[in-house]
PQR file of N, CA, C, O and H, with PARSE charges and radii, in Angstrom:
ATOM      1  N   UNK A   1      -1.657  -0.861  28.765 -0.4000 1.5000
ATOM      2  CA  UNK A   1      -1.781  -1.469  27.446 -0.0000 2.0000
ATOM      3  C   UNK A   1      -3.252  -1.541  27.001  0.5500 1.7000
ATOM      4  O   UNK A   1      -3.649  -1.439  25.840 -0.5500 1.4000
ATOM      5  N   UNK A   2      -3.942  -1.718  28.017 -0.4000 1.5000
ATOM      6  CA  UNK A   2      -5.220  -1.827  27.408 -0.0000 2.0000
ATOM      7  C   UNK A   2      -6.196  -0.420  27.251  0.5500 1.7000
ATOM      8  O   UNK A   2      -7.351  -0.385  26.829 -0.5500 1.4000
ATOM      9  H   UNK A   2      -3.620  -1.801  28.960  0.4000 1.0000
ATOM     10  N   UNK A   3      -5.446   0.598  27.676 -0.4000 1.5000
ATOM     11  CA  UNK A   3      -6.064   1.588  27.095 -0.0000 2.0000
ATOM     12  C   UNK A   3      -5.855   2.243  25.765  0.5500 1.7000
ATOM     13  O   UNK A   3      -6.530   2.914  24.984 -0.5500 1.4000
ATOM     14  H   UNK A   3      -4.507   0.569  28.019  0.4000 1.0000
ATOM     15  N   UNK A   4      -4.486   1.707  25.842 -0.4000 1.5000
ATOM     16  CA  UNK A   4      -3.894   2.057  24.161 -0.0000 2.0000
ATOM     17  C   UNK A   4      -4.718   1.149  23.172  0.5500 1.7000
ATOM     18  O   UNK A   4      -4.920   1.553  22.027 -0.5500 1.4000
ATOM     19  H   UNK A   4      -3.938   1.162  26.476  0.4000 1.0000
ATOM     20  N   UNK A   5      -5.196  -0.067  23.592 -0.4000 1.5000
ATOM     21  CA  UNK A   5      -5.605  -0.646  22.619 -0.0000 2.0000
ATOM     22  C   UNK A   5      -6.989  -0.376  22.555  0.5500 1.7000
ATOM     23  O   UNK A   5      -7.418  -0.666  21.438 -0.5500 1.4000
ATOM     24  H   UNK A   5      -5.032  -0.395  24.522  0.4000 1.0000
ATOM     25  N   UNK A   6      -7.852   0.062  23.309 -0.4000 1.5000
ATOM     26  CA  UNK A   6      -9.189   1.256  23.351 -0.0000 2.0000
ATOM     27  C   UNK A   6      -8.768   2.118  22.480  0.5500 1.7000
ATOM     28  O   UNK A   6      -8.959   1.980  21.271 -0.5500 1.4000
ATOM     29  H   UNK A   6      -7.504   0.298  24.217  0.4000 1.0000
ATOM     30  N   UNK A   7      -8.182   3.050  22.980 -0.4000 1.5000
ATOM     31  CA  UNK A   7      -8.124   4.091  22.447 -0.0000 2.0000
ATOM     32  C   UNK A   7      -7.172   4.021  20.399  0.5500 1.7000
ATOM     33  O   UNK A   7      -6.736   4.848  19.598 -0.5500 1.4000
ATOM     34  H   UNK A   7      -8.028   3.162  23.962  0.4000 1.0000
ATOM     35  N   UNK A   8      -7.273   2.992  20.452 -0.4000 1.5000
ATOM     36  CA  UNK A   8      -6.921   2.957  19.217 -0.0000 2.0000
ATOM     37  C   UNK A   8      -8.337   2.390  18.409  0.5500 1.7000
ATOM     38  O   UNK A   8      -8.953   3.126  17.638 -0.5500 1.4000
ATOM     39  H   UNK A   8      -7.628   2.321  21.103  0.4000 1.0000
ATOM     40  N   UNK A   9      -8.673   1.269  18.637 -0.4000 1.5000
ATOM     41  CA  UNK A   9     -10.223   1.044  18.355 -0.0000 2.0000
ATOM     42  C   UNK A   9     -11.344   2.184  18.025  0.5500 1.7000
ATOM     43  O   UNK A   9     -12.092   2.398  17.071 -0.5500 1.4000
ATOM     44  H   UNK A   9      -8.172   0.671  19.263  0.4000 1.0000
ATOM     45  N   UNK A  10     -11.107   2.777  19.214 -0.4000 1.5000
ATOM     46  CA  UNK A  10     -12.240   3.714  19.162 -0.0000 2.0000
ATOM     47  C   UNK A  10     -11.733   4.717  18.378  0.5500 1.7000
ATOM     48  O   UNK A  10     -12.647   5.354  17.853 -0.5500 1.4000
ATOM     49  H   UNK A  10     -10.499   2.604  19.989  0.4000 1.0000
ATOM     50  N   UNK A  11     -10.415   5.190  18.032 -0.4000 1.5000
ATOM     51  CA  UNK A  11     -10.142   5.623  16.884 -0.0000 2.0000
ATOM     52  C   UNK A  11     -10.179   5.313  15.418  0.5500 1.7000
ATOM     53  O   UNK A  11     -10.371   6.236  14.626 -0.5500 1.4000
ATOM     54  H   UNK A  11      -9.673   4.672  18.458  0.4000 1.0000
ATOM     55  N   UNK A  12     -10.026   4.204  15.036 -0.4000 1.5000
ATOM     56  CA  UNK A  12     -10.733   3.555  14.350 -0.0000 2.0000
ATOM     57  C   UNK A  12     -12.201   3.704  13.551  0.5500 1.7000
ATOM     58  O   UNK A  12     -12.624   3.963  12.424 -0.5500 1.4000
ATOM     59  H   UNK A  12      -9.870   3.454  15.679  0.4000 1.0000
ATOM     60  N   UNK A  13     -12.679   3.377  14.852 -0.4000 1.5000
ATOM     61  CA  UNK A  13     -13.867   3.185  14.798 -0.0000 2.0000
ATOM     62  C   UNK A  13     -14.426   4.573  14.259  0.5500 1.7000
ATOM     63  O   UNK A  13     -14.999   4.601  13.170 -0.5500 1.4000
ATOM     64  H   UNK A  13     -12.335   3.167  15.767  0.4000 1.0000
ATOM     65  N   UNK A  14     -14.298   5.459  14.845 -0.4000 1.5000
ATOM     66  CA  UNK A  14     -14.501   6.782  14.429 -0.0000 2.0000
ATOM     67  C   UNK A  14     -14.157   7.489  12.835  0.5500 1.7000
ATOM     68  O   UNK A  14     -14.664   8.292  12.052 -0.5500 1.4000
ATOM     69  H   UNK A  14     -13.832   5.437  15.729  0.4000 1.0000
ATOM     70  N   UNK A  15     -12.754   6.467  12.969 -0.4000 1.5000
ATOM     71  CA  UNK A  15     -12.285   7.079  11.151 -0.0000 2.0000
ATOM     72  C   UNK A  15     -13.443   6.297  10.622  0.5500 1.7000
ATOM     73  O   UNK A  15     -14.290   7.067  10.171 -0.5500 1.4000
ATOM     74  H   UNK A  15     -12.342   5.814  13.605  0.4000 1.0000
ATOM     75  N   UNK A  16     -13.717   5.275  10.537 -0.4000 1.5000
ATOM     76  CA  UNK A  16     -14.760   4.533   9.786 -0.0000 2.0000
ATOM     77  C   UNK A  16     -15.988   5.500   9.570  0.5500 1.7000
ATOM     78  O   UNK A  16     -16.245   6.185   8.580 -0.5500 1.4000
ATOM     79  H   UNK A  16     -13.029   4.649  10.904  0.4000 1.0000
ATOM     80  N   UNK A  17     -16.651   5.380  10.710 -0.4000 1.5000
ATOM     81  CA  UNK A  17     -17.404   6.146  10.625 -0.0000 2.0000
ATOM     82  C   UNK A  17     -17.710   7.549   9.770  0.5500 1.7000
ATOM     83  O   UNK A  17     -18.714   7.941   9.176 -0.5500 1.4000
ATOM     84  H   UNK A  17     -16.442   4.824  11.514  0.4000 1.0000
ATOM     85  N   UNK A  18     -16.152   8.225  10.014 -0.4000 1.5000
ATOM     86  CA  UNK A  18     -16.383   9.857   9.434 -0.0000 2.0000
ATOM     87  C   UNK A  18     -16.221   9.054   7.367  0.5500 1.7000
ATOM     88  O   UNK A  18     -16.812   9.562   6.415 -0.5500 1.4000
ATOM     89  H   UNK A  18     -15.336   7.906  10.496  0.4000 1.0000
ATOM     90  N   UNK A  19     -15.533   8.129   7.293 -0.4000 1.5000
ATOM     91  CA  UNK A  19     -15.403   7.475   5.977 -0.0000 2.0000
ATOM     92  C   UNK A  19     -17.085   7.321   5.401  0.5500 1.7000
ATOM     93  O   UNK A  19     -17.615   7.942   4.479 -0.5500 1.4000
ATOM     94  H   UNK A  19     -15.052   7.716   8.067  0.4000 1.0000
ATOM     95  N   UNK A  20     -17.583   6.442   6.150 -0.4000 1.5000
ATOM     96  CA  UNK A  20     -18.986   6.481   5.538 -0.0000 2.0000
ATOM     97  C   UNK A  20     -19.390   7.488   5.100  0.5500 1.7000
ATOM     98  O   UNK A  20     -19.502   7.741   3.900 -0.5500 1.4000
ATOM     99  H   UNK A  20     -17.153   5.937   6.898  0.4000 1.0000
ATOM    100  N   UNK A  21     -19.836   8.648   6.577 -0.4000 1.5000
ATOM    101  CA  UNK A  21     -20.489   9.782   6.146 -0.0000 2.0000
ATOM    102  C   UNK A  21     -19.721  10.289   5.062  0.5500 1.7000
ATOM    103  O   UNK A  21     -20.590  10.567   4.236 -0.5500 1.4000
ATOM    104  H   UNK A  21     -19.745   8.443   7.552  0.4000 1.0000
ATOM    105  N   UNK A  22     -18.985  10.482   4.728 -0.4000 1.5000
ATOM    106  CA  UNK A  22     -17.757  11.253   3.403 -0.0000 2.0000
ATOM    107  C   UNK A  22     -18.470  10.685   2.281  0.5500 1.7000
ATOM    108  O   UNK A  22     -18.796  11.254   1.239 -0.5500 1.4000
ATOM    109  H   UNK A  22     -18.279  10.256   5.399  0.4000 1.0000
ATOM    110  N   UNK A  23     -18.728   9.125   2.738 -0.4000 1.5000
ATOM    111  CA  UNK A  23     -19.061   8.592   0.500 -0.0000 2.0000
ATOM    112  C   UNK A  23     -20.509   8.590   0.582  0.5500 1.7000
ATOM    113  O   UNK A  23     -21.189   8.280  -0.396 -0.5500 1.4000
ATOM    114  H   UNK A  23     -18.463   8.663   3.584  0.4000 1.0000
ATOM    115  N   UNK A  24     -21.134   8.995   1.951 -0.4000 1.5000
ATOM    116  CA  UNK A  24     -22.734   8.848   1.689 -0.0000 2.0000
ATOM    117  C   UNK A  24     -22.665  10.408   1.038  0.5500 1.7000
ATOM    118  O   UNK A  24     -22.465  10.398  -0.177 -0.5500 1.4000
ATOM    119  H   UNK A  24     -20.582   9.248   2.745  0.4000 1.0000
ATOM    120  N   UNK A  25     -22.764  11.390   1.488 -0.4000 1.5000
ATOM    121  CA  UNK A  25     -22.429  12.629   0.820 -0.0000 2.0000
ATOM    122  C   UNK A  25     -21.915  13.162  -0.095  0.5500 1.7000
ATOM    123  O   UNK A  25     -21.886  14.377  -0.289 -0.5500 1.4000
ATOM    124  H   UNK A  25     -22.927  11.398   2.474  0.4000 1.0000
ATOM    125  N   UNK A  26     -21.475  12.372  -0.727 -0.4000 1.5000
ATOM    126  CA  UNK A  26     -20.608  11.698  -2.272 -0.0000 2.0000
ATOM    127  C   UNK A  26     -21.275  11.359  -2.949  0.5500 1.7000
ATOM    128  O   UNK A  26     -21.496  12.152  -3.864 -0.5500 1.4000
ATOM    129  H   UNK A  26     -21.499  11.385  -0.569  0.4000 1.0000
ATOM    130  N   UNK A  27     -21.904  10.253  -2.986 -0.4000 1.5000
ATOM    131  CA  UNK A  27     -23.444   9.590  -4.096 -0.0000 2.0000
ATOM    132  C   UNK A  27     -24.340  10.703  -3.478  0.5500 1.7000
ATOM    133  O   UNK A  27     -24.863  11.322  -4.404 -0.5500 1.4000
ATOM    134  H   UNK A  27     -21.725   9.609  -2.243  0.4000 1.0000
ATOM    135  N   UNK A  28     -24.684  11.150  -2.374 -0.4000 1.5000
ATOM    136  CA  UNK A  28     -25.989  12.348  -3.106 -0.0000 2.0000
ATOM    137  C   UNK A  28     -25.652  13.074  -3.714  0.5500 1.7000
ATOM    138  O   UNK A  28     -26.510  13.430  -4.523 -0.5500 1.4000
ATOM    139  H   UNK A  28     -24.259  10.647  -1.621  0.4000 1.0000
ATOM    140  N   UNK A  29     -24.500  13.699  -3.808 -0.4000 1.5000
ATOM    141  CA  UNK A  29     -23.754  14.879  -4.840 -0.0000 2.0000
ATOM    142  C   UNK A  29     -24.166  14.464  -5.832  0.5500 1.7000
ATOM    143  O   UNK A  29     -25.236  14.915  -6.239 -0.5500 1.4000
ATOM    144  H   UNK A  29     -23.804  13.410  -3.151  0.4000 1.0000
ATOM    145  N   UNK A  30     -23.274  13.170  -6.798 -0.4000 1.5000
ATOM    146  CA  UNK A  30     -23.297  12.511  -7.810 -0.0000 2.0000
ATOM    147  C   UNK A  30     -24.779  12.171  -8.137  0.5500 1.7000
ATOM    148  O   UNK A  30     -25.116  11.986  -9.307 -0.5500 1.4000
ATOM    149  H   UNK A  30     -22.404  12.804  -6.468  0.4000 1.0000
ATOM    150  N   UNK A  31     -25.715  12.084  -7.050 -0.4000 1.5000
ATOM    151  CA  UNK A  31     -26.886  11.578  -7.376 -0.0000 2.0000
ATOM    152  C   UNK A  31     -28.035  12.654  -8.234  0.5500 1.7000
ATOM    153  O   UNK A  31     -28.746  12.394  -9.205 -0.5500 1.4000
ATOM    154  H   UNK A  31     -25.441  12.235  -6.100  0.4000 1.0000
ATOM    155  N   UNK A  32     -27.870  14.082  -7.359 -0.4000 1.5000
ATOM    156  CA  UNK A  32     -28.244  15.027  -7.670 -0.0000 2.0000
ATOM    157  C   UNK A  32     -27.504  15.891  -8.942  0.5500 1.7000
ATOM    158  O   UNK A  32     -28.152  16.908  -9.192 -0.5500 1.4000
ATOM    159  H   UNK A  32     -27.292  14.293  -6.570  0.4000 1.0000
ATOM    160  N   UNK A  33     -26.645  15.773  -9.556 -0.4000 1.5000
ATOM    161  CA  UNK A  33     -25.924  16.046 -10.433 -0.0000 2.0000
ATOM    162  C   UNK A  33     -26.418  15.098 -11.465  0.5500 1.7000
ATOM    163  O   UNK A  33     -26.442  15.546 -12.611 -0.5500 1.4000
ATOM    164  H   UNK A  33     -26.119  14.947  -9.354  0.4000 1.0000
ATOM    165  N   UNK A  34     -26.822  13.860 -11.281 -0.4000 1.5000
ATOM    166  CA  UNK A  34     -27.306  13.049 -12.836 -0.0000 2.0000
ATOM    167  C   UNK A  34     -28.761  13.584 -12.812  0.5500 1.7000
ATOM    168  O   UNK A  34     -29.368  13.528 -13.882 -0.5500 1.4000
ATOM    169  H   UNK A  34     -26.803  13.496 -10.350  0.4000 1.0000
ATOM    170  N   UNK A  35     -29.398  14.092 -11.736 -0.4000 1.5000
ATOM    171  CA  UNK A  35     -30.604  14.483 -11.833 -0.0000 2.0000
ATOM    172  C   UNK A  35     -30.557  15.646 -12.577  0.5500 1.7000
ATOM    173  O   UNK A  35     -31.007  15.746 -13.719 -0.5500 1.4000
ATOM    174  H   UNK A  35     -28.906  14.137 -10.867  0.4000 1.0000
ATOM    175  N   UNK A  36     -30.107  16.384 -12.050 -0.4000 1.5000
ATOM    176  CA  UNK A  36     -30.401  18.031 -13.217 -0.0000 2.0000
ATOM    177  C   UNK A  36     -29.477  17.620 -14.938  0.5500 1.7000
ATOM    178  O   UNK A  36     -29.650  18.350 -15.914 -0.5500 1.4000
ATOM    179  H   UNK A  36     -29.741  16.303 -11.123  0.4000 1.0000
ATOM    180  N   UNK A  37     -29.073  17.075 -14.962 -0.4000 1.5000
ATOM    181  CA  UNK A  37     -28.798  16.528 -16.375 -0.0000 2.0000
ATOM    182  C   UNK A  37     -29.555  15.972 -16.378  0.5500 1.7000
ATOM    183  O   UNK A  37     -30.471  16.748 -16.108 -0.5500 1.4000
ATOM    184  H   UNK A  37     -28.933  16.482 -14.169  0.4000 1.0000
ATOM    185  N   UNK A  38     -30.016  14.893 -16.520 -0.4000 1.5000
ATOM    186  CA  UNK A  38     -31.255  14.163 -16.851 -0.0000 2.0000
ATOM    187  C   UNK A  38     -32.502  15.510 -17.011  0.5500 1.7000
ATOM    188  O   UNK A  38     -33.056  15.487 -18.109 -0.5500 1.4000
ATOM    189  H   UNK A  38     -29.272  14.262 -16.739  0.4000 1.0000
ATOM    190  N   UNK A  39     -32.855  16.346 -16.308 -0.4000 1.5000
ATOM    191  CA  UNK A  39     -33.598  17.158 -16.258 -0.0000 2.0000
ATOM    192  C   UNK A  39     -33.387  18.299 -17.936  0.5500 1.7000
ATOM    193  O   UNK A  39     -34.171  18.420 -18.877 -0.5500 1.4000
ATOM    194  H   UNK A  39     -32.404  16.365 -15.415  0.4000 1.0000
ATOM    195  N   UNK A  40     -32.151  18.885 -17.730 -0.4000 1.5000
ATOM    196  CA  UNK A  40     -31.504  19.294 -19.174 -0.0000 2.0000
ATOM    197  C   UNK A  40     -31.612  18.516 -20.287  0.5500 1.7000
ATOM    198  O   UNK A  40     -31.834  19.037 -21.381 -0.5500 1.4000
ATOM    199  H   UNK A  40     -31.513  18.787 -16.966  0.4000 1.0000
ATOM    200  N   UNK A  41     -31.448  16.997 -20.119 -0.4000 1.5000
ATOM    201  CA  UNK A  41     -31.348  16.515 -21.378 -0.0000 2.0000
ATOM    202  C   UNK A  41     -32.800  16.238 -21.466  0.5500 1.7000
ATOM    203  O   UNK A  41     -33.151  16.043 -22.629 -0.5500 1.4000
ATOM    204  H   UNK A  41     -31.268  16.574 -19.230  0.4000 1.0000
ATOM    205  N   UNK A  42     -33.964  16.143 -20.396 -0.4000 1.5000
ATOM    206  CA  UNK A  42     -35.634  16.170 -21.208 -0.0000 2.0000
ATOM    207  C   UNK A  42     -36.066  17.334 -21.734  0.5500 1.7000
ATOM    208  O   UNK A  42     -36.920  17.332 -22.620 -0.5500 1.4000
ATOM    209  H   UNK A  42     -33.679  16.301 -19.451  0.4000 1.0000
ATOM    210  N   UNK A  43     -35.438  18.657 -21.173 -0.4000 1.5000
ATOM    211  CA  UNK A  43     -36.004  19.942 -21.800 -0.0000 2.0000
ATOM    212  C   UNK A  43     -35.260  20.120 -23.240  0.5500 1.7000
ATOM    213  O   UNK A  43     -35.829  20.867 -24.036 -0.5500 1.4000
ATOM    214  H   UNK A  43     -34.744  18.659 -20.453  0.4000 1.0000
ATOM    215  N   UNK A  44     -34.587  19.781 -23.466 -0.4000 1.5000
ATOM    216  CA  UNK A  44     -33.753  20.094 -24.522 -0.0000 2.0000
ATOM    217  C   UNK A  44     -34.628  19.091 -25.657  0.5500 1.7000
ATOM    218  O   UNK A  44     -34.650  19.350 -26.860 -0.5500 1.4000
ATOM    219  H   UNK A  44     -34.125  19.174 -22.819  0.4000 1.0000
ATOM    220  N   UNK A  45     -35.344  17.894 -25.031 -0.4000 1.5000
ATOM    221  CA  UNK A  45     -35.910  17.389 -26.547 -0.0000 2.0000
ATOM    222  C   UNK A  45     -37.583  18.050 -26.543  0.5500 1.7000
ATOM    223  O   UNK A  45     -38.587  17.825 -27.218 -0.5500 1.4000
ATOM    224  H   UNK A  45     -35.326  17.684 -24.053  0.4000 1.0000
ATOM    225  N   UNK A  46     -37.377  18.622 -25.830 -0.4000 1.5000
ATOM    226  CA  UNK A  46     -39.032  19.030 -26.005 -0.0000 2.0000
ATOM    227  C   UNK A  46     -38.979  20.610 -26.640  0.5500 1.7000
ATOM    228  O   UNK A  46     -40.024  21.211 -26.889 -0.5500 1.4000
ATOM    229  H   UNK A  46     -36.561  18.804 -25.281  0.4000 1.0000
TER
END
């Protein structure tokens, strides 16, 4: 029993983990995407 309940934890634990990395890599996408618009919309008034 108590390895099942390890081995579920540490599964867990791991989905968490791969979750973070997923939405940190998510806002830099999104982050870098308002950047080159932002970039387009200063060349465009000049």
């Amino acid at each position: 029993m108590k390895t099942l309940t390890m081995l579920l934890l540490l599964g867990g634990f791991t989905l968490g983990l791969a979750g973070c990395n997923t939405m940190e890599g998510l806002g830099q996408d999104i982050e870098r995407g308002g950047e080159e618009l932002e970039e387009e919309a200063n060349e465009a008034q000049h």
